[in-house]
C-alpha positions as protocol buffer text, in pm:
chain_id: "A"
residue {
  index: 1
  type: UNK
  ca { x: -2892 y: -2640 z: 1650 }
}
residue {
  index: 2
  type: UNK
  ca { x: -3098 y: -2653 z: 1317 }
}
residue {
  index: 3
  type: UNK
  ca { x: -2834 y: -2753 z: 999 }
}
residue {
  index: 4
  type: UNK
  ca { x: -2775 y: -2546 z: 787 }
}
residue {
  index: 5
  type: UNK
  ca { x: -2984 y: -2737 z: 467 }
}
residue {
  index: 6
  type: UNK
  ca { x: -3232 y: -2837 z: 686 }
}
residue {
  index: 7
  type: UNK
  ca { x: -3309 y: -2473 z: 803 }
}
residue {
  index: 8
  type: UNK
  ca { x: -3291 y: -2384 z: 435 }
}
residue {
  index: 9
  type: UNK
  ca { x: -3584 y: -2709 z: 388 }
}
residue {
  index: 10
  type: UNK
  ca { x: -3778 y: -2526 z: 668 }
}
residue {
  index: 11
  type: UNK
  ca { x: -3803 y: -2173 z: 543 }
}
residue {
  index: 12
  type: UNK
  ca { x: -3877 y: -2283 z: 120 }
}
residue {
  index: 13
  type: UNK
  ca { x: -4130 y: -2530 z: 332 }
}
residue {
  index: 14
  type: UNK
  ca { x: -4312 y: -2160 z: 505 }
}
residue {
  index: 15
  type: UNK
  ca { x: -4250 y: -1935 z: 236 }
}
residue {
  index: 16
  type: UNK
  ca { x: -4463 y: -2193 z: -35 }
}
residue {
  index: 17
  type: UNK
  ca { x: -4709 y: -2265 z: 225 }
}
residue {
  index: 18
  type: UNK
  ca { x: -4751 y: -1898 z: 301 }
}
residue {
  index: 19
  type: UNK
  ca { x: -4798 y: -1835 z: -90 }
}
residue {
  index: 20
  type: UNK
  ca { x: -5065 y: -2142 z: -101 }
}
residue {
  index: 21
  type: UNK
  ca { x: -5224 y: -1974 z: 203 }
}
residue {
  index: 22
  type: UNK
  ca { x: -5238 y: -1587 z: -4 }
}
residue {
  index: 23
  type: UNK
  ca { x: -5384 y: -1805 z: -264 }
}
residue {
  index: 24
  type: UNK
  ca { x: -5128 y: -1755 z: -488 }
}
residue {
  index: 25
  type: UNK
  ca { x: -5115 y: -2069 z: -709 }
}
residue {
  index: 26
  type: UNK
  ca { x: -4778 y: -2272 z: -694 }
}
residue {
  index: 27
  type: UNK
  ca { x: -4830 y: -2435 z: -1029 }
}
residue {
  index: 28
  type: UNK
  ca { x: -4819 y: -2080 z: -1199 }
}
residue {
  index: 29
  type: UNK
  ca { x: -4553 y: -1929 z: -1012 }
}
residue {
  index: 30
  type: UNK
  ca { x: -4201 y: -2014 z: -1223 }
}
residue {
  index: 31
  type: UNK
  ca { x: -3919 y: -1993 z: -1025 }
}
residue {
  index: 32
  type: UNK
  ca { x: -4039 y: -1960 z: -679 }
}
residue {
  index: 33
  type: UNK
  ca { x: -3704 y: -2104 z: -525 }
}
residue {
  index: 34
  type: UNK
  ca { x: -3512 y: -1892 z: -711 }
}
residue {
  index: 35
  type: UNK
  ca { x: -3753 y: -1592 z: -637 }
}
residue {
  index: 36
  type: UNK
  ca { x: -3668 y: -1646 z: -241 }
}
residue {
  index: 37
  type: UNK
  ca { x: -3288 y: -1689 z: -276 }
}
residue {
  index: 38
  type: UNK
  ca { x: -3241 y: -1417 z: -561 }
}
residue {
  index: 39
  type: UNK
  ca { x: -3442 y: -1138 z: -373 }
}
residue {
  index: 40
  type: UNK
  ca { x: -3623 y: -1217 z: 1 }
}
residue {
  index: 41
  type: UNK
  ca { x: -3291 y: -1404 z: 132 }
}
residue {
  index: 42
  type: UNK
  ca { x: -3037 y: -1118 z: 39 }
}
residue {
  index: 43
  type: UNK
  ca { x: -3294 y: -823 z: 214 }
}
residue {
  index: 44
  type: UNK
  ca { x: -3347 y: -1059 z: 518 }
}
residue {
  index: 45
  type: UNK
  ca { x: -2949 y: -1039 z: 536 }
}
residue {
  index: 46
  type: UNK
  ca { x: -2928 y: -663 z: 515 }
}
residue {
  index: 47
  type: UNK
  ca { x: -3169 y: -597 z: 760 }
}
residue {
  index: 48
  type: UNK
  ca { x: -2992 y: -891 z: 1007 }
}
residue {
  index: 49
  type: UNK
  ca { x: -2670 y: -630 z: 924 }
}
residue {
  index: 50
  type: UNK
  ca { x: -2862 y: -331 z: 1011 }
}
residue {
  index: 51
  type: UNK
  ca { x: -3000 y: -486 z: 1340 }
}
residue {
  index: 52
  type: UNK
  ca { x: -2610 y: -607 z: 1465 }
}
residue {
  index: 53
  type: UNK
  ca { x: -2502 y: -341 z: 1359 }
}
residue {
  index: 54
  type: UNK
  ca { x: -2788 y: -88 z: 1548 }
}
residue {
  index: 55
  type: UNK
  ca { x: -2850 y: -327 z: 1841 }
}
residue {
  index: 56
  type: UNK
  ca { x: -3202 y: -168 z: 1878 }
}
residue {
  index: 57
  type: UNK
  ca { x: -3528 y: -232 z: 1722 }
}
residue {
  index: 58
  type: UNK
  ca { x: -3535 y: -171 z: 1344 }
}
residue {
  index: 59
  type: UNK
  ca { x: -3777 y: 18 z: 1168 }
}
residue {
  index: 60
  type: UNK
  ca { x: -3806 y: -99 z: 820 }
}
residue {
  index: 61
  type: UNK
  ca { x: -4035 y: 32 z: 568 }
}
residue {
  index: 62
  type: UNK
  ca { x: -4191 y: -102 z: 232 }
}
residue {
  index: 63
  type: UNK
  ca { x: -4334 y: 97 z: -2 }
}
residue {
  index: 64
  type: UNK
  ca { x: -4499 y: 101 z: -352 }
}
residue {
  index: 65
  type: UNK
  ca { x: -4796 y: 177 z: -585 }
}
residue {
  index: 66
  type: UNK
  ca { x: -5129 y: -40 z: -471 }
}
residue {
  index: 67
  type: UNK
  ca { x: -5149 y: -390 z: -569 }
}
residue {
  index: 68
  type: UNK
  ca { x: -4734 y: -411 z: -618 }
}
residue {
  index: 69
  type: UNK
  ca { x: -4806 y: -726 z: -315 }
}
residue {
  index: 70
  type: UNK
  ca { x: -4670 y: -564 z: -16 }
}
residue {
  index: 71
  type: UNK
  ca { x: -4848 y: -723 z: 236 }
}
residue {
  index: 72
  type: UNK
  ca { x: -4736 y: -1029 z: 68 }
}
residue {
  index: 73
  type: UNK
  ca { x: -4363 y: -957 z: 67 }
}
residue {
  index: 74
  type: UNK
  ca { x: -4382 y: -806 z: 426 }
}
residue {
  index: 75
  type: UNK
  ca { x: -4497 y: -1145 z: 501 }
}
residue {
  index: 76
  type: UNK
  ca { x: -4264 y: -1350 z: 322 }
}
residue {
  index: 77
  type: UNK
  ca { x: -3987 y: -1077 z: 495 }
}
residue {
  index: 78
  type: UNK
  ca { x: -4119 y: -1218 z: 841 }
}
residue {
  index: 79
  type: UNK
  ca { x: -4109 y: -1571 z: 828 }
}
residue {
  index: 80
  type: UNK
  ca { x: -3713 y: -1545 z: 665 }
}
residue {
  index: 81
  type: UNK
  ca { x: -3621 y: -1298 z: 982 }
}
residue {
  index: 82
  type: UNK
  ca { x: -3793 y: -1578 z: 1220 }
}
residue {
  index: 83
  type: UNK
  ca { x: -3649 y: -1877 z: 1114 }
}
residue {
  index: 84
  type: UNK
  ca { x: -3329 y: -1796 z: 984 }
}
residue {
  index: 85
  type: UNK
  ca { x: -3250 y: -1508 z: 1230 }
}
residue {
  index: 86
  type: UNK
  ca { x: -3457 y: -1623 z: 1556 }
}
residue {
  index: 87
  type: UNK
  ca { x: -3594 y: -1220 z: 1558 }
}
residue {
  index: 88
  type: UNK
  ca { x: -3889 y: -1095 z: 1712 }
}
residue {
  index: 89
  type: UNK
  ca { x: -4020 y: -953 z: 1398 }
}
residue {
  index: 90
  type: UNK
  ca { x: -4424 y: -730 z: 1362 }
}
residue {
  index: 91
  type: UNK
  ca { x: -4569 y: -621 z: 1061 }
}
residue {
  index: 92
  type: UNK
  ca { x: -4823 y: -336 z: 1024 }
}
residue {
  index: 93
  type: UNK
  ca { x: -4974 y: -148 z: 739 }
}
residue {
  index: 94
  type: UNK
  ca { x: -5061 y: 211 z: 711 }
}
residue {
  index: 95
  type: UNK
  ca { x: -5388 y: 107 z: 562 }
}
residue {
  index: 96
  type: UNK
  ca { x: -5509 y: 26 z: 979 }
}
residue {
  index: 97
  type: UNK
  ca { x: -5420 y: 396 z: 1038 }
}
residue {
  index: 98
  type: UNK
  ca { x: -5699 y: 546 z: 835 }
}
residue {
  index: 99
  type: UNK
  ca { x: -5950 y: 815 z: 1004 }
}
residue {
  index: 100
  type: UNK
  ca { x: -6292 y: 687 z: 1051 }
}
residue {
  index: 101
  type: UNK
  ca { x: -6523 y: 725 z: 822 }
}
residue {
  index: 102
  type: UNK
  ca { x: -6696 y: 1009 z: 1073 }
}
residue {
  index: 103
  type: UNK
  ca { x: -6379 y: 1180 z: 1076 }
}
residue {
  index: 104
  type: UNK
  ca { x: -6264 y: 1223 z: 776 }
}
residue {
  index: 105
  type: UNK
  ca { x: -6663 y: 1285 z: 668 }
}
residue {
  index: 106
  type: UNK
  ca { x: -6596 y: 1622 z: 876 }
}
residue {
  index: 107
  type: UNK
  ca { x: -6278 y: 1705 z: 681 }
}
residue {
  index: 108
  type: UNK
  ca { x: -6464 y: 1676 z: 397 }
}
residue {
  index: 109
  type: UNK
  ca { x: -6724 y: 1927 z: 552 }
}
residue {
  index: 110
  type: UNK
  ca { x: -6436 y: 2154 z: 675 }
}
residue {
  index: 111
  type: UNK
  ca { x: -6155 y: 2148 z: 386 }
}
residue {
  index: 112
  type: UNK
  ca { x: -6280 y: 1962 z: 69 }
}
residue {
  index: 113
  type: UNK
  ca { x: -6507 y: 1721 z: -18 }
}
residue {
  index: 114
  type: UNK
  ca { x: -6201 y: 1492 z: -146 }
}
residue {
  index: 115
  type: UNK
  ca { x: -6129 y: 1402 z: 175 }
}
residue {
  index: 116
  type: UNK
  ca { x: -6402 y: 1193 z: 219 }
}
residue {
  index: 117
  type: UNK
  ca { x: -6202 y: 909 z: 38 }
}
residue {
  index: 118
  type: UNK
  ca { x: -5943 y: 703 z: 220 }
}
residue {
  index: 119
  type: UNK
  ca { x: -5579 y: 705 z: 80 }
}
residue {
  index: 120
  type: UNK
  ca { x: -5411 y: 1004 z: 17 }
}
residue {
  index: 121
  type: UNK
  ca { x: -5194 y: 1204 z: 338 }
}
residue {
  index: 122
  type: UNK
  ca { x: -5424 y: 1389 z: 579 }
}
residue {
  index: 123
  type: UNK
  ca { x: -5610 y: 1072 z: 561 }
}
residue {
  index: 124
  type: UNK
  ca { x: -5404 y: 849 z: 802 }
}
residue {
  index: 125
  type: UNK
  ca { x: -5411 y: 891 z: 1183 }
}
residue {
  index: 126
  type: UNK
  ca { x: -5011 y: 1053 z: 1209 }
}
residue {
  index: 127
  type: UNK
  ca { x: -5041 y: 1116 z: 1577 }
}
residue {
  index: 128
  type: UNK
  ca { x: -5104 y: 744 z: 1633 }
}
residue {
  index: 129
  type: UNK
  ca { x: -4860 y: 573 z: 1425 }
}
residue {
  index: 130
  type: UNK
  ca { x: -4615 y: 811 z: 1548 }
}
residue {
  index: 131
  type: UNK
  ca { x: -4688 y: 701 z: 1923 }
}
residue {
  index: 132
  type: UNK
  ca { x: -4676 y: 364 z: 1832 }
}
residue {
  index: 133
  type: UNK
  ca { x: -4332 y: 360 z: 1635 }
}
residue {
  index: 134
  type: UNK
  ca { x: -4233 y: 568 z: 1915 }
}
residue {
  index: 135
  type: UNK
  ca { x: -4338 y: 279 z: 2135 }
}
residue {
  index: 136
  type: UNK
  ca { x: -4168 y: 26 z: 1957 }
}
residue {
  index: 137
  type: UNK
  ca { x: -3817 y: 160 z: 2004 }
}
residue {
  index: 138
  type: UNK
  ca { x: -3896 y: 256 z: 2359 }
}
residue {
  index: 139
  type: UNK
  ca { x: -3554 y: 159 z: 2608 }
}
residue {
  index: 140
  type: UNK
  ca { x: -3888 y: 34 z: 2889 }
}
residue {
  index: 141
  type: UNK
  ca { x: -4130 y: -135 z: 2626 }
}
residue {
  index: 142
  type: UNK
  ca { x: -4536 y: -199 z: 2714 }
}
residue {
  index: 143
  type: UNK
  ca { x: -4808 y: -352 z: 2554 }
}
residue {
  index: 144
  type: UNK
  ca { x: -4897 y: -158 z: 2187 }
}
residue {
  index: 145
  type: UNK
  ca { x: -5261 y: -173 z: 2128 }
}
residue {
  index: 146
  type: UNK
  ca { x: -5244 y: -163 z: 1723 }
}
residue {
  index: 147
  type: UNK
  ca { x: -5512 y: -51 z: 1523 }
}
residue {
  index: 148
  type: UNK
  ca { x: -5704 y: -228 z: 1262 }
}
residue {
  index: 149
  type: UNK
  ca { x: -5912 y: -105 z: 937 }
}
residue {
  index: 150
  type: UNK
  ca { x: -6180 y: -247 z: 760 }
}
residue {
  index: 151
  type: UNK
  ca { x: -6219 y: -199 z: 428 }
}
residue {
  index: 152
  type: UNK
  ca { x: -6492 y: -353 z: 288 }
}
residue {
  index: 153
  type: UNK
  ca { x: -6721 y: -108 z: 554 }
}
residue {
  index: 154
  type: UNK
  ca { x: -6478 y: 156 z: 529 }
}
residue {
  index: 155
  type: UNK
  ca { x: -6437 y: 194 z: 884 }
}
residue {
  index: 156
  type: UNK
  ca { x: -6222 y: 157 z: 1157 }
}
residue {
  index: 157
  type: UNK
  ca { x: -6288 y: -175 z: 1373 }
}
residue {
  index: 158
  type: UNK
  ca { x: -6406 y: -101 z: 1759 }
}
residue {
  index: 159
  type: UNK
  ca { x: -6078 y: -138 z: 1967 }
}
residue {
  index: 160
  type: UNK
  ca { x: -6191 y: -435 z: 2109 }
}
residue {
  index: 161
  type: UNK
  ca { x: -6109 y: -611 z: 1782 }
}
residue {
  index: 162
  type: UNK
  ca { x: -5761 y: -453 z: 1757 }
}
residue {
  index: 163
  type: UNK
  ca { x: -5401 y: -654 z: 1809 }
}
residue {
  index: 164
  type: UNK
  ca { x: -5243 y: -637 z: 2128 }
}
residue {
  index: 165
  type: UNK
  ca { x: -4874 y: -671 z: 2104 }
}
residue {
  index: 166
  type: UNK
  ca { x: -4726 y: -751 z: 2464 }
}
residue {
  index: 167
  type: UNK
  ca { x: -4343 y: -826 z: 2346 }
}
residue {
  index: 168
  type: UNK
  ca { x: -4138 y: -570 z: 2255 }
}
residue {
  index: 169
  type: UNK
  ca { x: -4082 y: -613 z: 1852 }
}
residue {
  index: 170
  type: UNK
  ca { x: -3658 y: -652 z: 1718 }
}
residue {
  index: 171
  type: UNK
  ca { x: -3755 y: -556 z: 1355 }
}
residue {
  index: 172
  type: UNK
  ca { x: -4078 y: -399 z: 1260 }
}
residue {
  index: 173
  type: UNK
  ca { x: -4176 y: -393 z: 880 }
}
residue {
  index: 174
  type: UNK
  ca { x: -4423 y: -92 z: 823 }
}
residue {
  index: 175
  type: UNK
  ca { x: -4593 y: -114 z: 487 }
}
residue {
  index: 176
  type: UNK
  ca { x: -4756 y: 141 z: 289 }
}
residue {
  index: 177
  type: UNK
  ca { x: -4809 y: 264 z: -48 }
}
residue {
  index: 178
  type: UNK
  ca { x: -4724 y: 660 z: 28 }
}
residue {
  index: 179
  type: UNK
  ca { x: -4418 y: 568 z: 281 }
}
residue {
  index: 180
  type: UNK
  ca { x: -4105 y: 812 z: 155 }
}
residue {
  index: 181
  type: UNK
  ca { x: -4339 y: 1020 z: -94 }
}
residue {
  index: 182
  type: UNK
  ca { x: -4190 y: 1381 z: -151 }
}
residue {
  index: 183
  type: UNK
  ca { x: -4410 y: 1679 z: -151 }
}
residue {
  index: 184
  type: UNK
  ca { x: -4438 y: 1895 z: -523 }
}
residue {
  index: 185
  type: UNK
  ca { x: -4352 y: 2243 z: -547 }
}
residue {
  index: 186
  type: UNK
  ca { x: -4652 y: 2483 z: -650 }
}
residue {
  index: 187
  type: UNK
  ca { x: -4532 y: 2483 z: -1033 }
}
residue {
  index: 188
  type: UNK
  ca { x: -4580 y: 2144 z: -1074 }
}
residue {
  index: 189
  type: UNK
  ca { x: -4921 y: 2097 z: -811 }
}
residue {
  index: 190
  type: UNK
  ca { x: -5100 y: 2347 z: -1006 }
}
residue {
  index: 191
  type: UNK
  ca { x: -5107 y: 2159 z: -1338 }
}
residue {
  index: 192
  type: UNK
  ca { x: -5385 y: 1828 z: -1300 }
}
residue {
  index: 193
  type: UNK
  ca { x: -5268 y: 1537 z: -1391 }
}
residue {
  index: 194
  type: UNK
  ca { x: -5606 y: 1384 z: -1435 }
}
residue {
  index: 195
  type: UNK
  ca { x: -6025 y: 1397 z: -1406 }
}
residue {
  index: 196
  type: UNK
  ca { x: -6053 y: 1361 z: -1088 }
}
residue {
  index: 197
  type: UNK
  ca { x: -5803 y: 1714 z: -1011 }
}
residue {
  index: 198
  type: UNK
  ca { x: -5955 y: 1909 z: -1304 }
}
residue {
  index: 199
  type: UNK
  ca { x: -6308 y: 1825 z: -1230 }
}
residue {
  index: 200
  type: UNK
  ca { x: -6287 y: 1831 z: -821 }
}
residue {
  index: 201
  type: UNK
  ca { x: -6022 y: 2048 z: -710 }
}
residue {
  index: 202
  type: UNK
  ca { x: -6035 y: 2346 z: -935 }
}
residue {
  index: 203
  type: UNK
  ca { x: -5893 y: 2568 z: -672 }
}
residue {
  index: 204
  type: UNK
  ca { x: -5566 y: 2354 z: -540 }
}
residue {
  index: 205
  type: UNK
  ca { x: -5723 y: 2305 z: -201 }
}
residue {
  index: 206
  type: UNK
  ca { x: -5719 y: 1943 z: -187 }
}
residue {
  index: 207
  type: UNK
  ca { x: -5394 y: 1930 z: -390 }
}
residue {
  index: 208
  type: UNK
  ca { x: -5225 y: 2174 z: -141 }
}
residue {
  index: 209
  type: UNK
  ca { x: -5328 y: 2013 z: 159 }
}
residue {
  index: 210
  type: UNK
  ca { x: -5201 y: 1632 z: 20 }
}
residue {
  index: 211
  type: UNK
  ca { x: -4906 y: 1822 z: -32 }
}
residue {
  index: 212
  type: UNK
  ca { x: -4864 y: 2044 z: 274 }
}
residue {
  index: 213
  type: UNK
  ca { x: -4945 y: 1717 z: 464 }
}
residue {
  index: 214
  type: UNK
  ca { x: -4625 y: 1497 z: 298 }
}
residue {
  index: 215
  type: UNK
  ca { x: -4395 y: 1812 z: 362 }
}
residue {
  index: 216
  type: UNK
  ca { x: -4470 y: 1856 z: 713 }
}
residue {
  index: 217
  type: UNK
  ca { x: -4676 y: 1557 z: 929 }
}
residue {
  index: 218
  type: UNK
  ca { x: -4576 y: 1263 z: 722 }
}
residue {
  index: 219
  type: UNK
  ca { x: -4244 y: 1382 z: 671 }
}
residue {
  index: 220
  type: UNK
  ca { x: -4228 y: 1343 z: 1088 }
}
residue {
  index: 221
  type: UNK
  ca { x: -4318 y: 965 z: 1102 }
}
residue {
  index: 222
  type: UNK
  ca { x: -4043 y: 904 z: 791 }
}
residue {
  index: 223
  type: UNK
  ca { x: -3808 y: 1056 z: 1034 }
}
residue {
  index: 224
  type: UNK
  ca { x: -3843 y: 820 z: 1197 }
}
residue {
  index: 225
  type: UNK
  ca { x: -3788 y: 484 z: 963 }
}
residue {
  index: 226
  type: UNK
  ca { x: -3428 y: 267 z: 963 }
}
residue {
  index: 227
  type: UNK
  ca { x: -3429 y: 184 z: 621 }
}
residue {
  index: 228
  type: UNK
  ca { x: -3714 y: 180 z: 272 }
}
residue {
  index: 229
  type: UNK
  ca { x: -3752 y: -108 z: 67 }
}
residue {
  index: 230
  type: UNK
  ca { x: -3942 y: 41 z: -282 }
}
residue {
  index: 231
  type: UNK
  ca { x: -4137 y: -167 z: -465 }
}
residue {
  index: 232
  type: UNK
  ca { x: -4108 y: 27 z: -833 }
}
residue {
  index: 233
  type: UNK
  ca { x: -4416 y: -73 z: -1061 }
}
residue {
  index: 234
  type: UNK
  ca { x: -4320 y: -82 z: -1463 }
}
residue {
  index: 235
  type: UNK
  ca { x: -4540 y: 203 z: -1510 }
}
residue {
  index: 236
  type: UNK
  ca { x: -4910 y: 349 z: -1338 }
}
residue {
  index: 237
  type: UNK
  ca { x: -5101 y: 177 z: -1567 }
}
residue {
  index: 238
  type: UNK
  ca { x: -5045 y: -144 z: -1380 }
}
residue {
  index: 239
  type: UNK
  ca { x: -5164 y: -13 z: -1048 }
}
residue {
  index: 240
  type: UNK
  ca { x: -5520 y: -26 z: -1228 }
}
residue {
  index: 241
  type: UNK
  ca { x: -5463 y: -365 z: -1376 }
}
residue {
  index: 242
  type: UNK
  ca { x: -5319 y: -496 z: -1029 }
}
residue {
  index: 243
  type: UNK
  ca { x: -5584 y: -324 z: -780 }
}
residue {
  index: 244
  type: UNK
  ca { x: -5866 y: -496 z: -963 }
}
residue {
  index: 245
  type: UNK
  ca { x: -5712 y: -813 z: -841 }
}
residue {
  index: 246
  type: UNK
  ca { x: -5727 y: -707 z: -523 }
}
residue {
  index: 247
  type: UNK
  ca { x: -6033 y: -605 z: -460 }
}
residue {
  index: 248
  type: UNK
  ca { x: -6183 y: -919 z: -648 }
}
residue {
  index: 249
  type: UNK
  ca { x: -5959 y: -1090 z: -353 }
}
residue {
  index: 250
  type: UNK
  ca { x: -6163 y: -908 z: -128 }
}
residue {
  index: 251
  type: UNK
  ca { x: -6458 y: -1001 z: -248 }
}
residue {
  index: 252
  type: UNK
  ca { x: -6363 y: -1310 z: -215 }
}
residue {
  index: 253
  type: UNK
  ca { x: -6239 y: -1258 z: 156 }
}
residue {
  index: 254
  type: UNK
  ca { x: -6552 y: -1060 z: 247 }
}
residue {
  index: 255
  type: UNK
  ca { x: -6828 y: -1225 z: 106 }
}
residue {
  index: 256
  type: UNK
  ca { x: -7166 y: -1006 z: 106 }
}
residue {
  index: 257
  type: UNK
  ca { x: -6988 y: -707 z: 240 }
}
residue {
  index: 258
  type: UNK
  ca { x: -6966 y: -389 z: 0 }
}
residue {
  index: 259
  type: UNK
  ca { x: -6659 y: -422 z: -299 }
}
residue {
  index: 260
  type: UNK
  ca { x: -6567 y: -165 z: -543 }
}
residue {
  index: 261
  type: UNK
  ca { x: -6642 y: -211 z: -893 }
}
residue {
  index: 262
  type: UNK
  ca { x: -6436 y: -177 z: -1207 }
}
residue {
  index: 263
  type: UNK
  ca { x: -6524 y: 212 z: -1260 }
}
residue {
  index: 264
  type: UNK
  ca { x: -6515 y: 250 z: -847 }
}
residue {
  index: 265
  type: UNK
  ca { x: -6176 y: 134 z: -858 }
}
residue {
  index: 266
  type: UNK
  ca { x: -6071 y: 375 z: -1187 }
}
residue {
  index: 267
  type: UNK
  ca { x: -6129 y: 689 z: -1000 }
}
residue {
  index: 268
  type: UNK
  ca { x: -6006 y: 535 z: -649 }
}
residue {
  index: 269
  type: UNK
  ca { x: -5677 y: 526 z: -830 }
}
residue {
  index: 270
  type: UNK
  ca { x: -5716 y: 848 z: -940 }
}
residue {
  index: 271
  type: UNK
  ca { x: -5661 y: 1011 z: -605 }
}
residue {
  index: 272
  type: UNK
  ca { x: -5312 y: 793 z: -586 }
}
residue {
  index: 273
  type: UNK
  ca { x: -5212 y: 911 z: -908 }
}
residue {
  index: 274
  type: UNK
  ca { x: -5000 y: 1222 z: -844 }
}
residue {
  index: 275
  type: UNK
  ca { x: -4810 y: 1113 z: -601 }
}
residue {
  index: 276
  type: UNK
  ca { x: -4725 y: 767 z: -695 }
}
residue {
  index: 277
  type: UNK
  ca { x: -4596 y: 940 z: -1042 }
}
residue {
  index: 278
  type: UNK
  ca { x: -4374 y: 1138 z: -854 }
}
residue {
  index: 279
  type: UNK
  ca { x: -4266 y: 860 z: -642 }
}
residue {
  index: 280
  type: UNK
  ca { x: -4135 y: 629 z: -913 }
}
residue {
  index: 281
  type: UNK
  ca { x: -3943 y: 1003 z: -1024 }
}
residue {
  index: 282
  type: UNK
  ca { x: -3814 y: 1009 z: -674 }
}
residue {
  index: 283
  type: UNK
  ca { x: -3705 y: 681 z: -572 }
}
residue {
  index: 284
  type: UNK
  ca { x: -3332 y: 680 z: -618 }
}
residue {
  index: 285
  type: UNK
  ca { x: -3280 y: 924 z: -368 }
}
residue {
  index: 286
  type: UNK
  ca { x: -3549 y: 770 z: -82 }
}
residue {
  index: 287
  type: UNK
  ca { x: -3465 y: 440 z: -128 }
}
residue {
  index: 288
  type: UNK
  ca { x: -3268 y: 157 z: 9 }
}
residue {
  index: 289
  type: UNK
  ca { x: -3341 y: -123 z: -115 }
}
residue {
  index: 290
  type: UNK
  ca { x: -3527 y: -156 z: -469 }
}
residue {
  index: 291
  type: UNK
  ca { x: -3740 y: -396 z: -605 }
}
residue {
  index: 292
  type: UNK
  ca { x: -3811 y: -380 z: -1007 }
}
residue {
  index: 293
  type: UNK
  ca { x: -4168 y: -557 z: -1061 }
}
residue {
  index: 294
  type: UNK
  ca { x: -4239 y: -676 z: -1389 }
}
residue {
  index: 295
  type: UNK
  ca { x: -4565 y: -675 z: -1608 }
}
residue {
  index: 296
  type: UNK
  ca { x: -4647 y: -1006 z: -1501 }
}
residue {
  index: 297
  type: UNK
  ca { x: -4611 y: -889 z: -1124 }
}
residue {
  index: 298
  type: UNK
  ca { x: -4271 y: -1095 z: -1042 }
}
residue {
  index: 299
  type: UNK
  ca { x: -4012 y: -935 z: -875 }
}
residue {
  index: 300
  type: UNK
  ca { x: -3706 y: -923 z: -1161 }
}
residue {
  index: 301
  type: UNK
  ca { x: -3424 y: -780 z: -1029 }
}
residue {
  index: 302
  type: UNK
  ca { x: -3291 y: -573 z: -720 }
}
residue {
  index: 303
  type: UNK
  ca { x: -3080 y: -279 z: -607 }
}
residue {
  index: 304
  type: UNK
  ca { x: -2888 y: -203 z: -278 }
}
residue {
  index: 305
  type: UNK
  ca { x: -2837 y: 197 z: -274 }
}
């Protein structure tokens, strides 16, 4: 058996390398010991809690405005519940559910023209996460054949490229920026909130079928999550600021392939805008676990509801 302060050693040892590796630089970061025993150790508890407590796969969720780093924490999340716990533990995004380009090209033939752009509900593939979530907590596991996206071609990859997963997960972290989002009541949906509503959706169709989408689908798959960890962004002017760094990560990542630019990325955001807003209204009540970010993106304080 592992001592105690040399287990300790082992998982500071992953969790810097695994910051190094998302090419976040060490000599920047303040406080990065402090970061993991402050905020990552005390979750990685709760959810060890929740699983003795449960004795069946856990289905935790993180959620949060783009560019708030939850791939990164989901990450971090996983190597703490390996190496301090001994769990089997998956991550997945909601990002590798989208609708293929070809599909959600017809929605935007058939309902609006919005729809042609990833990101918003009614964009995601709900009858596949929910099989695989489904599968995951499955008495008789088998194999889950999860999907990847790529982003830079805005596409789906061929499903010879996707992740088999052949043992049966004990926690599974789904991340996803829309995870727990409330729908709006007609009052509030028919006043825009910015260009992209008053210029493009004139008539509510888009609007109502985002929102008929979180009330009734999405609300399904959030049925059936364990616990939410929110990551809560100062304010939405940051998820600009912070999805410019990521994409010019992924142009980094995906060298010659096709990256938003700065004004691309302005009205991307735009079709997030609603319902993130509402989100950071709503997340007392859909929450967990909370994460406060900071406007220099570090994690300052957390909540246990």
């Amino acid at each position: 058996m592992i001592k105690r302060n040399s287990l300790d050693k082992i998982i500071e040892s992953e969790y810097l390398k695994y910051l190094k590796k998302q090419g976040i630089s060490l000599v920047k970061l303040k406080n990065k010991t402090s970061q993991l025993k402050l905020f990552y150790l005390p979750i990685c508890n709760d959810i060890y809690k929740t699983f003795i407590k449960k004795r069946k796969t856990i289905l935790i969720s993180l959620s949060g405005a783009q560019g708030t780093g939850k791939t990164t924490i989901a990450g971090i999340l996983k190597i703490i519940l390996k190496k301090k716990f001994n769990l089997e533990v998956v991550t997945i995004s909601i990002d590798d559910f989208y609708k293929t380009h070809s599909q959600r090209r017809k929605m935007s033939n058939t309902i609006h023209r919005l729809f042609l752009t990833r990101g918003v509900p009614g964009t995601h593939e709900i009858p596949l996460i929910k099989k695989i979530l489904n599968g995951f907590i499955k008495k008789k596991f088998k194999s889950i054949l999860l999907p990847r996206f790529d982003k830079s071609s805005d596409n789906r990859y061929l499903k010879k490229y996707w992740h088999r997963l052949k043992k049966k997960p004990q926690i599974v972290i789904f991340e996803g920026w829309c995870i727990f989002a409330k729908h709006q009541n007609d009052k509030i949906l028919r006043k825009p909130i910015n260009t992209l509503e008053k210029k493009n959706d004139i008539d509510l169709v888009w609007r109502k079928k985002v929102n008929d989408e979180l009330k009734t689908n999405y609300k399904k798959i959030f049925n059936l999550l364990d616990k939410n960890i929110f990551l809560k962004v100062p304010n939405f002017k940051y998820v600009f600021k912070w999805r410019l760094l990521q994409e010019k990560k992924l142009k980094k990542r995906f060298k010659g392939k096709k990256i938003m630019n700065y004004q691309q990325i302005k009205k991307f955001i735009m079709y997030y805008e609603r319902i993130t807003k509402q989100m950071l209204k709503d997340y007392k009540r859909t929450s967990d676990i909370v994460l406060k970010i900071n406007k220099r993106h570090q994690i300052d304080s957390i909540k246990f509801f």
